[in-house]
ZAMARGU-201337 format. One record per residue (C-alpha): x, z, y. Coordinates in steps of 0.1 Angstrom, whole numbers, plus 5000, padded with zeros to 4 digits. Layout:
// residues N
> px, pz, py
> X, Z, Y
...
// end
This chain:
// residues 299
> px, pz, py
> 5000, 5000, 5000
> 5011, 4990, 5035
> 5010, 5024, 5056
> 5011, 5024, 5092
> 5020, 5061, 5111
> 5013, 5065, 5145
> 5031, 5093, 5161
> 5043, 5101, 5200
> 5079, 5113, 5192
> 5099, 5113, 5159
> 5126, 5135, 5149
> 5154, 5140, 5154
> 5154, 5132, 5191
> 5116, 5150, 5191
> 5112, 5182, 5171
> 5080, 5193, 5179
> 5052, 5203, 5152
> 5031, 5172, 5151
> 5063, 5148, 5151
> 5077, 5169, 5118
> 5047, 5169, 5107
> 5042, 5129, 5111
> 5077, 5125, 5095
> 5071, 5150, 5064
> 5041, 5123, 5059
> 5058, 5093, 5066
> 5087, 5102, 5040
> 5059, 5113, 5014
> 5040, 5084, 5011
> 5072, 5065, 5005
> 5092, 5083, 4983
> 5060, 5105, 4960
> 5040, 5071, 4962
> 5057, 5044, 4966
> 5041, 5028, 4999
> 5056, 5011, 5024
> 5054, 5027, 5057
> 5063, 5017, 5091
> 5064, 5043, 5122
> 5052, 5034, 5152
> 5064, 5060, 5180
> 5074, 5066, 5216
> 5109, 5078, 5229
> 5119, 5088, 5262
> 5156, 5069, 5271
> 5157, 5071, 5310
> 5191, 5050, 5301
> 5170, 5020, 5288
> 5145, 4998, 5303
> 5105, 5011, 5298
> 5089, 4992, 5271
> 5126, 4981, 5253
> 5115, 4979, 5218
> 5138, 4987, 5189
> 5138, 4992, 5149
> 5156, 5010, 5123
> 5152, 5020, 5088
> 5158, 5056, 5075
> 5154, 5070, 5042
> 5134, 5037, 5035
> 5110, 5042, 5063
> 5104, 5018, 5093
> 5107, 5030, 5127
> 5097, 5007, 5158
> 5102, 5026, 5191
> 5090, 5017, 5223
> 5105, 5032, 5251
> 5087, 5049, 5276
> 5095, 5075, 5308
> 5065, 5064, 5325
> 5087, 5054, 5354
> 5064, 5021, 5356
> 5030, 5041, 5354
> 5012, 5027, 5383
> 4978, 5053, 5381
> 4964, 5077, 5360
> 4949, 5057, 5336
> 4980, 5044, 5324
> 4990, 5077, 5311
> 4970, 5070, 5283
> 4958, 5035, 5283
> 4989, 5010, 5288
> 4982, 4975, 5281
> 5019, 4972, 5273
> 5025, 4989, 5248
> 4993, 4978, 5240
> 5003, 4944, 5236
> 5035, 4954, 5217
> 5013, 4974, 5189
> 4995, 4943, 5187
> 5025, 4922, 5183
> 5038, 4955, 5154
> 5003, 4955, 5134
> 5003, 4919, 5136
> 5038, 4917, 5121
> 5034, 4947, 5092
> 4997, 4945, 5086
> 4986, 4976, 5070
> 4963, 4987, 5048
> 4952, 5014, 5066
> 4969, 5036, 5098
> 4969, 5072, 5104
> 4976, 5083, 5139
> 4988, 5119, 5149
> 4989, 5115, 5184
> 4983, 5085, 5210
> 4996, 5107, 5239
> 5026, 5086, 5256
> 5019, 5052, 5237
> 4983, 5040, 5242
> 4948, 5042, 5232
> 4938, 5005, 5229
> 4960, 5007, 5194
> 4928, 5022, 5183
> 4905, 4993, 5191
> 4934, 4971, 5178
> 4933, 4982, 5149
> 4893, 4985, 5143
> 4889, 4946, 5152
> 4916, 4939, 5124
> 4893, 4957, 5100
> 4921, 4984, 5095
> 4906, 5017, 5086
> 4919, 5044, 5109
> 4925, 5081, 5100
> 4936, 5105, 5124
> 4951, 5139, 5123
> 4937, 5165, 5149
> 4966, 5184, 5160
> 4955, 5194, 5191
> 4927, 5188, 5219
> 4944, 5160, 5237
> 4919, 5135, 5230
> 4894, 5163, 5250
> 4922, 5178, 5272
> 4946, 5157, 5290
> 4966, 5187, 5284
> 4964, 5190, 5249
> 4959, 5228, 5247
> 4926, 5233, 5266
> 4943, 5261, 5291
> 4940, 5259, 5325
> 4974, 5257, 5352
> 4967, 5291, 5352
> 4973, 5293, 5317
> 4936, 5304, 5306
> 4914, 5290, 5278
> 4892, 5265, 5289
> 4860, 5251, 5276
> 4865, 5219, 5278
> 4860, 5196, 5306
> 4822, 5196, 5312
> 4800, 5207, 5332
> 4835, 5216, 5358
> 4853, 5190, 5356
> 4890, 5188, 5357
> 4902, 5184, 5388
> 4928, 5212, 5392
> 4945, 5199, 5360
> 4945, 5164, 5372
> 4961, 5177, 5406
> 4979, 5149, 5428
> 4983, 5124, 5401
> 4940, 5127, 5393
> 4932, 5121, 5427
> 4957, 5092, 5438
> 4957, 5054, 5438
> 4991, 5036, 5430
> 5012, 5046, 5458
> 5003, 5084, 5455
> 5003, 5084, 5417
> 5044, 5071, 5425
> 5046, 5105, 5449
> 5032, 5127, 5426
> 5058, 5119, 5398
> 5084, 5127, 5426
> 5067, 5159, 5434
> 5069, 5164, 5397
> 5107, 5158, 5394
> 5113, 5183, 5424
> 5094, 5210, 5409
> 5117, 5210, 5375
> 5147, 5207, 5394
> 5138, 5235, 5423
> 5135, 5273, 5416
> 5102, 5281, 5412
> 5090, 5295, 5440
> 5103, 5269, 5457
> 5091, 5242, 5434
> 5052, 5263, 5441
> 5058, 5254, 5484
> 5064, 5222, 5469
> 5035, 5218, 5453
> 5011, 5233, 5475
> 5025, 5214, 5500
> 5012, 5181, 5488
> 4983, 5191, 5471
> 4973, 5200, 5507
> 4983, 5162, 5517
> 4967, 5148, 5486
> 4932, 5167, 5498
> 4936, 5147, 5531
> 4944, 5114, 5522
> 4923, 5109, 5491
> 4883, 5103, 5486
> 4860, 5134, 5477
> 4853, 5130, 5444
> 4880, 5109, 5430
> 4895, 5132, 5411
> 4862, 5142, 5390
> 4856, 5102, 5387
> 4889, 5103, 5370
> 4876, 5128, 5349
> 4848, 5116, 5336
> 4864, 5084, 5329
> 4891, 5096, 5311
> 4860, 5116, 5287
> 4840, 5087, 5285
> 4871, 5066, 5275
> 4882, 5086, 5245
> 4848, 5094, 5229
> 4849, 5051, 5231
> 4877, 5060, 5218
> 4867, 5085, 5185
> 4837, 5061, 5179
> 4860, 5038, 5163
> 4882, 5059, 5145
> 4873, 5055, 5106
> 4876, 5094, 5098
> 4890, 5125, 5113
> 4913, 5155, 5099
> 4913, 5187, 5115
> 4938, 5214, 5100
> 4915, 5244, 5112
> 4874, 5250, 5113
> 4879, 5258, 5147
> 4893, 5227, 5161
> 4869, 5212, 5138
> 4839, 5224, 5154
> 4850, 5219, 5189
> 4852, 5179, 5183
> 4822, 5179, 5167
> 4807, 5200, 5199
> 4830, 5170, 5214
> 4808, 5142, 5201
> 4822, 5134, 5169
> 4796, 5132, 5139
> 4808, 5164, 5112
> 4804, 5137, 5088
> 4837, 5117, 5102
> 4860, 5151, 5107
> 4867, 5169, 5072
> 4892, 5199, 5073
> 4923, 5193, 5057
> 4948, 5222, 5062
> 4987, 5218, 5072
> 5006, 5215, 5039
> 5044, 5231, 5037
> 5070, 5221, 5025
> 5089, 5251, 5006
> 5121, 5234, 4993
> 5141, 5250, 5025
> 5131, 5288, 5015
> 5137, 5281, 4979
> 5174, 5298, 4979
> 5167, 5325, 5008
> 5167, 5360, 4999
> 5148, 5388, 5009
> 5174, 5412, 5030
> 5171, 5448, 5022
> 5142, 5471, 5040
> 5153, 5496, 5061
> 5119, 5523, 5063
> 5103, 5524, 5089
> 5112, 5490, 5105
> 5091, 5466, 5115
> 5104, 5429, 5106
> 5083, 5402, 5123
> 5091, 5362, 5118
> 5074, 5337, 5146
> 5071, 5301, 5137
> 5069, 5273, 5164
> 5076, 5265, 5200
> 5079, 5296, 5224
> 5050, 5283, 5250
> 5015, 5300, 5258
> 5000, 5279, 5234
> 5014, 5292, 5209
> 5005, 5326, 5220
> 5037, 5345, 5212
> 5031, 5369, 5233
> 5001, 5383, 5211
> 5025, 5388, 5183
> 5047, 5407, 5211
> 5015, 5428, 5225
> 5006, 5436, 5185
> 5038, 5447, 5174
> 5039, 5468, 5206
> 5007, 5489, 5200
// end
């Protein structure tokens, strides 16, 4: 079986859980079942042109990368609709066409690869591993770092900030604004920001950021209507796409699976009484919530 696997990073230069996770898939389906898989993912290689393609072949798998800093994003759309890498999925499907795809995340390539795919009669499967398809976050937290309900009946305009509420020219001066807050201190990088969020509020149309909104919403349940089926690892994220739109019929729950070839030779150290040993797994952000384990083990 032709496989194709759609990821947003790949290791090693991206490490993150869904891109491990994507790769621990691609491998498996080539070496446990024989398929031939091709990876289509995103890198971020300020030292190349945006949209350079290239290829290489490890361990038997495939991997096109398209290259993309966003350095030629024009508006906020093309965050996460870009006709050209659009076009270049097209020209990838076109070249291995698969049996079937599985996406784990569009965030950084392009949505349209889903409608590519669907008028090429390729069934599409695709992993839930977070809200981004809801969120143009990803984590459903606020700036303020809060849980958030999604993005109706409020909208989403503090998220969206400068680049939301921009056309072309303003969408270019909020990716400066961005650069100059990761390079100042932070409370610098905060005058920074509130500075031109202040501008922004001048110079742009009432409403334009909740228009963005809503058209970003309406776009991805387009979107989800033409994915084949869903997989969400948890009944919680499973029920909040169905609250999303998404029939419970097309999302089953399929749990993470783990690989425990790594901890086959560890050994447990010795106990010392009355010690409390603790092990965190993942990226230290909010998200990940961290600090509850910390709080817990404080009590």
């Amino acid at each position: 079986m032709k496989v194709l696997v759609v990821v947003h990073g790949f290791p090693p230069a991206a490490a993150g859980g869904t891109e491990i996770y994507a790769e621990a898939h691609a491998r498996t389906l080539h070496h446990a079942y024989g398929d031939d898989v091709v990876v289509l993912t995103r890198e971020d290689d300020r030292s190349r042109d945006d949209y350079a393609v290239r290829s290489e072949t490890r361990d038997g798998v495939r991997i096109v990368l398209v290259n993309n800093t966003f350095r030629r994003a024009r508006s906020f759309e093309e965050t996460y609709a870009n006709e050209t890498i659009g076009r270049i999925a097209e020209a990838v499907i076109d070249d291995v066409q698969p049996d079937v795809a599985h996406i784990h995340h569009l965030t950084c390539l392009s949505t349209s690869i889903v409608p590519s795919l669907a008028s090429r009669s390729i069934p599409v499967v695709m992993t839930l591993h977070d809200y981004w398809l809801i969120c143009h976050r990803g984590q459903l937290l606020d700036t303020n770092l809060r849980v958030c309900d999604g993005p109706e009946p409020d909208g989403c305009r503090s998220c969206l900030g400068l680049a939301g509420a921009s056309g072309p020219i303003e969408f270019a001066g909020a990716a400066v604004v961005r650069s100059l807050e990761r390079a100042l201190p932070q409370p610098a990088a905060h005058r920074v920001r509130r500075i031109a969020e202040s501008v922004a509020s001048v110079t742009t149309r009432d409403g334009t950021t909740d228009q963005q909104a809503r058209l970003r919403l309406d776009h991805m349940r387009r979107i989800g209507d033409q994915v084949t089926h869903f997989l969400a690892p948890s009944e919680c994220l499973r029920q909040r796409f169905v609250r999303f739109g998404i029939p419970a019929d097309r999302i089953s729950l399929s749990r993470y699976g783990l690989d425990h070839t790594a901890f086959a030779r560890a050994t447990r150290a010795p106990r010392t009484p009355g010690t409390l040993r603790v092990g965190f797994f993942g990226s230290l952000m909010v998200s990940k919530a961290p600090h509850v384990l910390l709080e817990a083990a404080a009590d």
